[in-house]
Steps between C-alpha positions, in 0.01 A plus 500: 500500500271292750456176467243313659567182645294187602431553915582152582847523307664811608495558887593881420209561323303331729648715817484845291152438386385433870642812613394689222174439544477577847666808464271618250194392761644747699582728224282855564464746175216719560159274363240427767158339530281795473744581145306166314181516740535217712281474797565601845787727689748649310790320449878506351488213202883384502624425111496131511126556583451752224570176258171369668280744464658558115409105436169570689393799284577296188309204554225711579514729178290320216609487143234586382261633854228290332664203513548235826813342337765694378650709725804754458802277613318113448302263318637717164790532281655784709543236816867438440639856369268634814675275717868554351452860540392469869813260528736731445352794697516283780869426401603812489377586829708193682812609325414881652432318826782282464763732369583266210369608128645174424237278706268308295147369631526090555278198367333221647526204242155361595499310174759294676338478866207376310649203412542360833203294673238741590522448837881585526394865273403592847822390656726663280830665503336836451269467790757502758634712735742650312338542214101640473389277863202287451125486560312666743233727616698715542836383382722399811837395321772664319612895441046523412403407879274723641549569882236777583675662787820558298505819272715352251296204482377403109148685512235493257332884560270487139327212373150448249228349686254241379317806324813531339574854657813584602520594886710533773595256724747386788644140527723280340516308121306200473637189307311170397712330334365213264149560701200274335281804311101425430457425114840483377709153439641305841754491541643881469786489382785724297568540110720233350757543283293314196276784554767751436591340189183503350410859529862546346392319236182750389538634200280768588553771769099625507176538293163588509294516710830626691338385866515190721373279260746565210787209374822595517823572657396783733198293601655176570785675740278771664276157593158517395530227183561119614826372496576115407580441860346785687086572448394872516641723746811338365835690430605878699094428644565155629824656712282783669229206570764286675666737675174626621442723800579855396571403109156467468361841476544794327767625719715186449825700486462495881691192470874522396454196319261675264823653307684149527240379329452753251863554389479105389201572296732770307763296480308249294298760292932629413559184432178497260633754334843436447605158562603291175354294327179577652563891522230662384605881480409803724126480325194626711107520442274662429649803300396870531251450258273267667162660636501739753339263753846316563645871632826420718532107340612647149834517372545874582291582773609649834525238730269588792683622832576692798820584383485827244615431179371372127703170526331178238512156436718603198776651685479152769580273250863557442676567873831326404693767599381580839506133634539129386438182644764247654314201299180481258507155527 
């Protein structure tokens, strides 16, 4: 069974994630532009950039159209059984690449980053060359560097502009790591482990009104509700805001760090679940008989996607047996 590891513990994990990744950016199965109507020539769209445009298409599908909140992956009760289920597409697709069904996607503890000074966040293990390379416009470190006149180069070829439409492009993945953002708290920083331990603690995993604003678990780790050490963006948000760059947008999986980041948000919603004494049970919200305007958030609802299929949150909240984590602690 795969077990996923922390990326800053286990060198092998670290080394087969890196070259699973870029074999999947140059991974070719048929899907092109003109196949999910993007803009301009006709182009092959390679698999790891098929897990963009599926994030993309989300984010821009509202739950319900009417609304300017709620979409069909975020900022609802379906964020983390949307997320796990994207997880372990993208999984299964480095172990084809890799030729290993036993590979299992790594974490980045940033729980534990975040307790260092803010300024040394930036200067972190992680951020180095042999890890996910650093800041920059584009990126000019580590196995991510973009070099424009080599073909094998890290490329970004899709990306959602400030319209928020996804387009294609040609240059490398921007970084800013830690950047100072208008309106939010100075200095930008990571999660800290306090905050962590308080959304364990919820009692709750969602409730009414079921959106950005709602108390709770889900709420508290997706990012939108203050934690005691972290104001709003705060949690998985407050990651994508310091990383910066290409985690911004809609197309944030451009970044590899994207699934680093989001495997450690489902390793603390398992360890919601299931860790004692604060275990709370595989228990989601809202059930299947809530109104019809929370389609694809409810209990049995198909999870919306570009992969075929009638796949829910209710069959996301027990994957024991296809992987398990290294720690939950």
């Amino acid at each position: 069974m795969p077990v996923r590891h922390n990326i800053l513990t286990n060198q092998a994990a670290r080394d087969n994630y890196v070259r699973g990744v870029q074999l999947l950016k140059h991974d070719f199965t048929g899907p092109t532009t003109r196949d999910f109507g993007i803009a301009g020539k006709q182009r092959p769209i390679s698999t790891y950039d098929l897990f963009i445009v599926w994030h993309h298409f989300a984010m821009s599908t509202l739950t319900p159209p009417s609304q300017q909140d709620r979409n069909a992956a975020h900022r609802g009760p379906v964020f983390l059984p949307w997320h796990r289920f994207m997880l372990l597409q993208f999984e299964m697709n480095l172990q084809r690449v890799l030729q290993d069904s036993t590979f299992g996607l790594p974490y980045w503890d940033w729980a534990t980053d975040g307790e260092l000074d803010p300024e040394k966040q930036k200067s972190s293990e992680i951020w180095n060359v042999n890890y996910m390379g650093g800041s920059g416009s584009p990126v000019s470190t580590g196995p991510f560097a973009y070099e424009g006149h080599d073909p094998n180069t890290w490329t970004v070829n899709l990306a959602a502009n400030v319209s928020g439409v996804l387009t294609q492009v040609k240059r490398g993945l921007k970084r800013n790591l830690g950047a100072r953002v208008a309106g939010l708290p100075n200095p930008n920083r990571l999660p800290r482990k306090s905050d962590v331990s308080i959304a364990l603690g919820q009692t709750l995993y969602d409730q009414t009104p079921w959106n950005s604003t709602s108390q709770g678990f889900r709420n508290l780790l997706e990012g939108w509700e203050n934690t005691a050490t972290v104001r709003s963006p705060s949690m998985h948000n407050r990651v994508h805001i310091f990383v910066g760059g290409d985690m911004s947008p809609s197309s944030s999986p451009n970044d590899p760090v994207f699934y680093l980041n989001h495997c450690n948000v489902d390793r603390v919603w398992e360890a919601w679940m299931q860790t004692p004494p604060k275990g709370h049970g595989r228990l989601y919200v809202p059930a299947q008989s809530e109104p019809a305007s929370l389609r694809g958030h409810r209990l049995n609802d198909t999870l919306v996607s570009l992969i075929s299929g009638s796949t829910t949150p209710a069959n996301m909240l027990d994957v024991s047996s296809q992987y398990t984590y290294d720690s939950l602690t």
